[in-house]
C-alpha positions in Angstrom: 132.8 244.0 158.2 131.6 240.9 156.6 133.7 237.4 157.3 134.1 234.7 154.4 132.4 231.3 156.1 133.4 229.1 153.2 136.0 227.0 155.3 133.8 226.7 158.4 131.0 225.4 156.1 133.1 223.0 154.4 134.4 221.6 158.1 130.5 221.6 159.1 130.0 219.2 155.8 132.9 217.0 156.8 132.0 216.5 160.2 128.2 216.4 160.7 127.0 216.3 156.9 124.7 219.9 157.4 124.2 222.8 159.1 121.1 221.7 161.0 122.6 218.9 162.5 125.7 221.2 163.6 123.0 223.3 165.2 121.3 220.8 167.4 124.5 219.2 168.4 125.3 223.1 169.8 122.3 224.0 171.2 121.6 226.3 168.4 118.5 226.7 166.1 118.9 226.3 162.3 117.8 229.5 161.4 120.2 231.2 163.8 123.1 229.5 162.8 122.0 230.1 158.9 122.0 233.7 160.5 125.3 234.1 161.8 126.7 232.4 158.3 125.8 234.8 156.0 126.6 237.5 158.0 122.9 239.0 159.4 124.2 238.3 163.2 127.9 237.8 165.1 128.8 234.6 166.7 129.4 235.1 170.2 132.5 234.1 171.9 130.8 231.2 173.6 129.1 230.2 170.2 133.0 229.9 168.5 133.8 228.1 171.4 131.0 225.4 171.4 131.1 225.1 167.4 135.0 224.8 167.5 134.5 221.7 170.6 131.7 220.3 168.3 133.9 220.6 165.2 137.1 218.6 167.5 139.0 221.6 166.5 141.6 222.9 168.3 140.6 226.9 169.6 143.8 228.2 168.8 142.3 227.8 164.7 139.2 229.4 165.6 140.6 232.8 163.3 140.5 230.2 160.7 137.4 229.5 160.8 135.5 232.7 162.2 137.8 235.9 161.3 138.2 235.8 157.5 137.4 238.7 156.0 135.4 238.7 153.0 136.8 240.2 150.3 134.6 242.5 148.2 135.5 242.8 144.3 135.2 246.5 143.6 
């Protein structure tokens, strides 16, 4: 199952202006977290939960941001 990252790249934007600087700020190399967003590799627990303190976001809206599915257009 793929998951639709549009709203956790939009919040990335907001808050920290790219992707790379999101990265650093969690420990995380670019190409990893470029990884994980289109759906190559999973996010590990630990990952949602650093991105979601990095983000000031409130862990109860992780699903928000992590578990959309993707829809496919048939």
């Amino acid at each position: 199952m793929e998951f639709d990252y549009s709203v956790l790249r939009g919040k990335i934007r907001e808050r920290y202006g790219s992707e790379k600087a999101l990265a650093s700020a969690v420990g995380m190399d670019r190409a990893t977290l470029s990884m994980k967003l289109n759906n190559r590799r999973e996010f590990t627990q630990i990952e949602i939960c650093k991105i979601m303190d990095a983000l000031q976001e409130d862990k109860s809206m992780a699903s928000r941001y992590f578990f959309t599915p993707k829809l496919t257009v048939a």
